[in-house]
N, C-alpha and C positions, 0 to 999 in steps of 0.2 A: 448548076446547083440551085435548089428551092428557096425563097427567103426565109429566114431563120422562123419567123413567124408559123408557116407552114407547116416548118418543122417540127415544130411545138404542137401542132394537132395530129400530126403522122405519128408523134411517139405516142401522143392522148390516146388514139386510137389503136395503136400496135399495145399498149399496155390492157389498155379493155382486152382485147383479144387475150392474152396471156393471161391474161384475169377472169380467164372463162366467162365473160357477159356480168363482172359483179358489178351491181350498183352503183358505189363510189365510183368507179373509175366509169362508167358509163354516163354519169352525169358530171363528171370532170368533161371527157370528150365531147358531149352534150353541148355544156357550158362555152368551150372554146371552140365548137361550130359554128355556134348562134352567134357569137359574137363575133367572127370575121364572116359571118353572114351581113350583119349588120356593117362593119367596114365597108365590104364590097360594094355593097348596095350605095352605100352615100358618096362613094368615089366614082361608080359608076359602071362598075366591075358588073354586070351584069351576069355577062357568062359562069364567070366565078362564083356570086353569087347564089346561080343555080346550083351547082354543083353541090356546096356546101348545104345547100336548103336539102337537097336529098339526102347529102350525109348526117344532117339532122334526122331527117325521119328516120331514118337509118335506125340511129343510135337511141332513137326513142319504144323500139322495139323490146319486147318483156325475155327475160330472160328463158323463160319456156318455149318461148315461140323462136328467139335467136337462138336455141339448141336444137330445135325443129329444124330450124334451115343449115345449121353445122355448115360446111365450109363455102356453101354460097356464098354467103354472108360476106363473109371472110375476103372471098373472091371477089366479089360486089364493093365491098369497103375500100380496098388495095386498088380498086381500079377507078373511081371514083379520085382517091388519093392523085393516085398521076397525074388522071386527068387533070385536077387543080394545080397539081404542080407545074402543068403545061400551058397554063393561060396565058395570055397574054398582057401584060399588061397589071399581075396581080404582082411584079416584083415591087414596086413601091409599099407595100405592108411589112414590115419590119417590126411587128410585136412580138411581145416574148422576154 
């Protein structure tokens, strides 16, 4: 199971999605990338890190352009996710 933390960007992320790419929740998910971005980075999470830096750009994408790529996206996001879920080393993060 993923640290609860994680968790907390997977729903961030799973609600964007259901929120058709709005705004609000795009800069909610946004917001709690960047910042277990920055976690990772100062623990030393490197891998993780990256990960999460893509899912930043990600979600920094304009809602026209993320209806252009429709379930890539999607697909892209969710797999990104796991892979985070699967690091090693990222269980000590417990925010949330």
């Amino acid at each position: 199971m993923p640290p609860k933390g994680v968790l907390v960007l997977r729903y961030a992320v799973e609600e964007l999605l259901v929120a058709g790419w709005d705004n609000p929740f795009r800069r909610r998910a946004s917001e709690i990338a960047s910042a277990f971005e920055g976690v990772f980075r100062a623990s030393g999470q490197l891998e993780a890190a990256g990960i999460v830096h893509t899912l930043t750009l990600l979600l920094e994408i304009e809602p026209p352009e993320a209806a252009m790529l429709g379930k890539h996206l999607e697909v892209k996001l969710q797999e990104l996710l796991g892979r985070l879920e699967k690091c090693p080393g990222e269980g000590g993060v417990q925010t949330g």
